[in-house]
VOBA-1610 file (N, C-alpha, C; in pm, whole numbers, padded with zeros to 5 digits, always signed):
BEGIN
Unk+00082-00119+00000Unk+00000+00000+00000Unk+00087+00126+00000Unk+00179+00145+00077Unk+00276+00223+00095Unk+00338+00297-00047Unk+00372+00199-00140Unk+00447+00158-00292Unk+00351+00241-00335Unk+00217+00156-00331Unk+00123+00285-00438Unk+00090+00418-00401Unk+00104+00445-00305Unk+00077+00562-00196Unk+00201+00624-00286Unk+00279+00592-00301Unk+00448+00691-00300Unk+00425+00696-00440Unk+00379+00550-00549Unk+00369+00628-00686Unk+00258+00712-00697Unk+00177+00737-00680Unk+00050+00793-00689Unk+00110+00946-00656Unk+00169+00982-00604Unk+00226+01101-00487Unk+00302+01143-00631Unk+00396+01048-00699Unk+00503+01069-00766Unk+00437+01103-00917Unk+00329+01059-00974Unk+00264+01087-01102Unk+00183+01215-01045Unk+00148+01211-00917Unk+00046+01364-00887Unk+00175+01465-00939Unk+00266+01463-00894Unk+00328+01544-00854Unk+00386+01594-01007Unk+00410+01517-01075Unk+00447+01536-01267Unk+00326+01567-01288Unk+00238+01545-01258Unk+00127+01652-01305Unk+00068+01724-01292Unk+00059+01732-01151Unk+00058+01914-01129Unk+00139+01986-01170Unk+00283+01955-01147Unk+00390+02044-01135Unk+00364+02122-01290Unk+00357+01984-01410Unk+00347+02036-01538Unk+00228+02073-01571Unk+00144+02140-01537Unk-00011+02178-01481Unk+00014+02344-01456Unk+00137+02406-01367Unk+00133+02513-01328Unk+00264+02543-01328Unk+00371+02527-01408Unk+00538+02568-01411Unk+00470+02613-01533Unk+00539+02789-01502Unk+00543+02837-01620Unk+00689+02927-01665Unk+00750+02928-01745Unk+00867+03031-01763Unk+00859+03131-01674Unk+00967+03190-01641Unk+00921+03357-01554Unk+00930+03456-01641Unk+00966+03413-01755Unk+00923+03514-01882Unk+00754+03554-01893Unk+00684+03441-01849Unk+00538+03466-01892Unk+00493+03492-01762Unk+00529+03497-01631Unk+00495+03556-01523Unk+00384+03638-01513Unk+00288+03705-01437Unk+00259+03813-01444Unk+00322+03887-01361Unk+00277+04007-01416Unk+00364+04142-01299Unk+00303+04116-01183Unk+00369+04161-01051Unk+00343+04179-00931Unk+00347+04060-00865Unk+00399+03964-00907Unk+00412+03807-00867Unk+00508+03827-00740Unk+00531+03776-00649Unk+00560+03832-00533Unk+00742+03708-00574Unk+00873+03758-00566Unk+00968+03682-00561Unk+00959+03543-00438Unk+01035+03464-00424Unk+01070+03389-00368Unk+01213+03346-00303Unk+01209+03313-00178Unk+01282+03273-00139Unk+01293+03112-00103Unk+01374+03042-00129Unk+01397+02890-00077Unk+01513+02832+00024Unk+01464+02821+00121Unk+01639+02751+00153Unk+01633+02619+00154Unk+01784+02546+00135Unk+01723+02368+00106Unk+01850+02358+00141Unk+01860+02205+00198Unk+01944+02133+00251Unk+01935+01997+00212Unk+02017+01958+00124Unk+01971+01824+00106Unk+02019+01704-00033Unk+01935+01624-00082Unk+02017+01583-00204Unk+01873+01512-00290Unk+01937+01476-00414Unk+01820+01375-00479Unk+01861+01338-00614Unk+01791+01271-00638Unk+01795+01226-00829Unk+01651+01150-00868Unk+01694+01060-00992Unk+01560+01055-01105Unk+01509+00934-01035Unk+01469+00852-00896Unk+01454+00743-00835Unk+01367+00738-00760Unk+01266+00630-00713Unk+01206+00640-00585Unk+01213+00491-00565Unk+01263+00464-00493Unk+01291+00312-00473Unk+01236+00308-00306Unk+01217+00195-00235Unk+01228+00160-00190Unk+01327+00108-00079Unk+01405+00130+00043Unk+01528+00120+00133Unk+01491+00140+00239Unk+01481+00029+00337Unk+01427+00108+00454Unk+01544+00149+00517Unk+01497+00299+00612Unk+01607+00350+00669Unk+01675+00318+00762Unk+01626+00194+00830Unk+01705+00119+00924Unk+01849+00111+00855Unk+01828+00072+00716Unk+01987-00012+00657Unk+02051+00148+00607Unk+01966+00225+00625Unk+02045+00399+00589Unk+02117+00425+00723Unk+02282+00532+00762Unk+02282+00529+00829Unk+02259+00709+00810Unk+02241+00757+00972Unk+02175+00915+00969Unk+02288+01000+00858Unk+02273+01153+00840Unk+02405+01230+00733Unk+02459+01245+00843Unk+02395+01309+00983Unk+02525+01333+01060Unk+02639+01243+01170Unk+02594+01078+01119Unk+02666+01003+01194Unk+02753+00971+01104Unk+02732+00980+00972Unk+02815+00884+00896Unk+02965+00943+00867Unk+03093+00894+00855Unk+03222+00946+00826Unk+03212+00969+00698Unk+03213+00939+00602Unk+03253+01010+00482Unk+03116+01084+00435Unk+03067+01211+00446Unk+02945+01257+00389Unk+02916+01303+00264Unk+02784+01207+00233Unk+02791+01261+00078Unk+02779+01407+00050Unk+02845+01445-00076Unk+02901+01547-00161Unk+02788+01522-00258Unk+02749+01718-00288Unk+02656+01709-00392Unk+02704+01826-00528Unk+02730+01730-00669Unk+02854+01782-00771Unk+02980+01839-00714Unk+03019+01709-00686Unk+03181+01798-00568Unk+03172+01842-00462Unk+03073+01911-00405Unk+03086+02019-00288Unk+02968+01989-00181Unk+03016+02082-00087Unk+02948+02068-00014Unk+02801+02076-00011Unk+02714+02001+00040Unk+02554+02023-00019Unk+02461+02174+00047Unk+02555+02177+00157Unk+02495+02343+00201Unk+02544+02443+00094Unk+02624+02440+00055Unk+02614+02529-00041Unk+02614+02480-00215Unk+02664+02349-00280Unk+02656+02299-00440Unk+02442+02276-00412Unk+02420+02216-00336Unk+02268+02187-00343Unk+02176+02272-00316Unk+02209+02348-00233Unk+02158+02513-00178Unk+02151+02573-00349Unk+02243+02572-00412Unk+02275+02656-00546Unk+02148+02590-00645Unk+02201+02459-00639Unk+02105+02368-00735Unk+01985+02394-00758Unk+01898+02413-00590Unk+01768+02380-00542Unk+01738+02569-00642Unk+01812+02669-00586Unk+01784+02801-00640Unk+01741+02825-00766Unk+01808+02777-00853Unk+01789+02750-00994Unk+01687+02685-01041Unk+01688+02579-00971Unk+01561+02467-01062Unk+01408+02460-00978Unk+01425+02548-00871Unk+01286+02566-00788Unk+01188+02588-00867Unk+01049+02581-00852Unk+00935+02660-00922Unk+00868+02699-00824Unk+00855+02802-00724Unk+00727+02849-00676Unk+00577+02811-00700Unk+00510+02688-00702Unk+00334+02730-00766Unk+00268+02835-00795Unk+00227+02851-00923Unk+00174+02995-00943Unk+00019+03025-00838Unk-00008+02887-00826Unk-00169+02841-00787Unk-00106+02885-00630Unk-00069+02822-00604Unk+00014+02829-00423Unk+00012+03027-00438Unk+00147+03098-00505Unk+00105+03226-00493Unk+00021+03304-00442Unk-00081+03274-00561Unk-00206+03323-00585Unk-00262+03326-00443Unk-00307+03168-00409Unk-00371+03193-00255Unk-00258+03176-00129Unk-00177+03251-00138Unk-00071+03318-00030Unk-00025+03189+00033Unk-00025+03090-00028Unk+00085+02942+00086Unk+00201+02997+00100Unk+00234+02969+00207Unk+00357+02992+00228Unk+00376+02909+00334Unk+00511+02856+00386Unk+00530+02734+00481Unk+00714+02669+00498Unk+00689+02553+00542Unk+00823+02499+00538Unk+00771+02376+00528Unk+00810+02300+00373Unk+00800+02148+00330Unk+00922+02091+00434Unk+00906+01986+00483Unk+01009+01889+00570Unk+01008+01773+00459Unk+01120+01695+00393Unk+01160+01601+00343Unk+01226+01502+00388Unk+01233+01369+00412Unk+01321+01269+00425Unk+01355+01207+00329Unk+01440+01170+00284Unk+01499+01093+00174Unk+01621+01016+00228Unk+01667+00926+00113Unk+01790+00827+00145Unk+01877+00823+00014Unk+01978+00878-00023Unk+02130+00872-00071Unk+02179+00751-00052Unk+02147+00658-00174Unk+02142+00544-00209Unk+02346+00469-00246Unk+02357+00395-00231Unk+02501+00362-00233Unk+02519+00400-00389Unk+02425+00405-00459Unk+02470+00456-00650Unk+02449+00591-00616Unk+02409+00689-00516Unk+02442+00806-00558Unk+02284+00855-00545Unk+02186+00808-00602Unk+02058+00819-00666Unk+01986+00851-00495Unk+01893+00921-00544Unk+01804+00985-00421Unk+01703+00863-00464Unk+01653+00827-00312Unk+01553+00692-00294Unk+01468+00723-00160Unk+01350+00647-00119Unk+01291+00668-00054Unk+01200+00791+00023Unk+01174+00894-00114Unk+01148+01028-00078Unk+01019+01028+00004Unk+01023+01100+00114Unk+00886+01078+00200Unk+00876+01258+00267Unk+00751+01335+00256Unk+00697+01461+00252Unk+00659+01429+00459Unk+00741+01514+00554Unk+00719+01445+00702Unk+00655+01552+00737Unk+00626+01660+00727Unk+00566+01816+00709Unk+00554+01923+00601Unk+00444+01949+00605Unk+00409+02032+00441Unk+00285+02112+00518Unk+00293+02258+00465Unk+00187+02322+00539Unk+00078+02368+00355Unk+00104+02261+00242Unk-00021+02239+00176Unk+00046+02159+00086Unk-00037+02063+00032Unk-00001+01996-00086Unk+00082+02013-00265Unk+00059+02139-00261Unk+00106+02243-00364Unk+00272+02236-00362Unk+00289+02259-00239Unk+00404+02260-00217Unk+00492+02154-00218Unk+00423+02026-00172Unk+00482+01890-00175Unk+00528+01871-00303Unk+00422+01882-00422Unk+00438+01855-00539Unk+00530+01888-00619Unk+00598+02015-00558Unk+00720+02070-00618Unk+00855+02046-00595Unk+00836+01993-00422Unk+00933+01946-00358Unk+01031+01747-00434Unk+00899+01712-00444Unk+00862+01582-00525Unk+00932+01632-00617Unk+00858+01739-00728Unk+00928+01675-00876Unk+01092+01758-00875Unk+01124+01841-00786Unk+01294+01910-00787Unk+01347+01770-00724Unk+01316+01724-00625Unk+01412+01558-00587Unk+01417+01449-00688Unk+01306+01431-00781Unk+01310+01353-00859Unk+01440+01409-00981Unk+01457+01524-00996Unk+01540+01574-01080Unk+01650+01619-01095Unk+01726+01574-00953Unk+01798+01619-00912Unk+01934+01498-00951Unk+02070+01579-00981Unk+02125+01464-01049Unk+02186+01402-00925Unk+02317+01277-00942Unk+02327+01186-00843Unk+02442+01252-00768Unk+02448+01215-00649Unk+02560+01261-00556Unk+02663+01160-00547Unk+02759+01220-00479Unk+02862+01082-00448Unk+02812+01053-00315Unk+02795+00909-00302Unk+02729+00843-00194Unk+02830+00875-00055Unk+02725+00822+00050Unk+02874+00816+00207Unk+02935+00716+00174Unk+03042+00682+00312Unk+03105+00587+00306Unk+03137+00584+00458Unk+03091+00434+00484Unk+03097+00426+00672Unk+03242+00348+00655Unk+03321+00253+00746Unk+03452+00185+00750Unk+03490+00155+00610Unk+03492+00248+00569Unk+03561+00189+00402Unk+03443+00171+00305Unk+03340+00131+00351Unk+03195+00096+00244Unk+03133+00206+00213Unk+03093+00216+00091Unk+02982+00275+00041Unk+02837+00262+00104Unk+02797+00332+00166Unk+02656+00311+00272Unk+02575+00386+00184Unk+02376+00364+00198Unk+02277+00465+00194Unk+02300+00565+00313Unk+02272+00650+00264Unk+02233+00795+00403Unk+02140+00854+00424Unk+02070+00884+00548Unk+01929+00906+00510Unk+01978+01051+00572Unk+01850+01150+00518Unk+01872+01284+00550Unk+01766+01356+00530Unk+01741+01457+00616Unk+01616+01593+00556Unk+01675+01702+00561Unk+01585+01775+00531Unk+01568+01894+00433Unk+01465+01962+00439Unk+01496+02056+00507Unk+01385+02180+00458Unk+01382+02266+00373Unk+01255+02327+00325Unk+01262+02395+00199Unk+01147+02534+00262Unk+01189+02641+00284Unk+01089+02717+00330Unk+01029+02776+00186Unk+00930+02825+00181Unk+00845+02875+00069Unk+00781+03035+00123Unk+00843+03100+00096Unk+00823+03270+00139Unk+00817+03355+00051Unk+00688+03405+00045Unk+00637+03528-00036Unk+00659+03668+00058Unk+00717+03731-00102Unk+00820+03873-00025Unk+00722+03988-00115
//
């Protein structure tokens, strides 16, 4: 049940998203900017891992790296760029902090994406399709092994 729960979440989310992403060329005026902050990692995956066999980001010795660098600031950059605000969300003033858990899979690939606080659905959906798109990291590494890592992420959503 879980499985279909998470695809169902994962096709909502490609279709809303492509439902209401529009260029900011076609914007309208007075659209209020955005701010995001994000912490975190992902790619094109939703697999399945339970996080028991993940170990936490801040226990593990070698921490994954997102394109080289550090993910507070290479993924911070990433998330800036490829965000979409909902135009629909805008409109009726959401604003909030999405909470994410995910797991940094030993290939690198973001897995197990799960939404642990969202103050509206709008927002999830966006959160969803930027993790799904996100390219792969270099995985941890606990005594020498390549480990999953599990980790969250917040993403605040603030109209200025």
């Amino acid at each position: 049940m879980k499985n279909f729960f998470l695809s169902s979440l994962v096709i909502a989310a490609i279709v809303v998203s492509a439902a209401f992403v529009y260029p900011s060329s076609e914007l309208r005026s007075g659209m209020s900017e955005i701010t995001i902050v994000g912490y975190g990692k992902a790619n094109n995956s939703v697999e399945n891992i339970s996080t028991v066999d993940a170990i936490k980001f801040a226990d593990v010795e070698v921490k994954p790296m997102f394109e080289g660098g550090e993910p507070d600031v290479t993924f911070r950059k990433w998330v800036v760029q490829k965000i979409i605000y909902p135009p629909i969300a805008q409109e009726n003033n959401v604003t909030g902090t999405v909470v994410a858990d995910l797991i940094i899979g030993t290939d690198g690939k973001i897995t197990g994406i799960s939404i642990r606080s969202t103050p509206n659905p709008l927002l999830d959906v966006e959160i969803m399709r930027l993790l799904l798109q996100s390219p792969k990291w270099t995985a941890g590494q606990q005594n020498g092994k390549t480990v999953s890592v599990s980790y969250e992420f917040r993403f605040n959503f603030i109209l200025q």
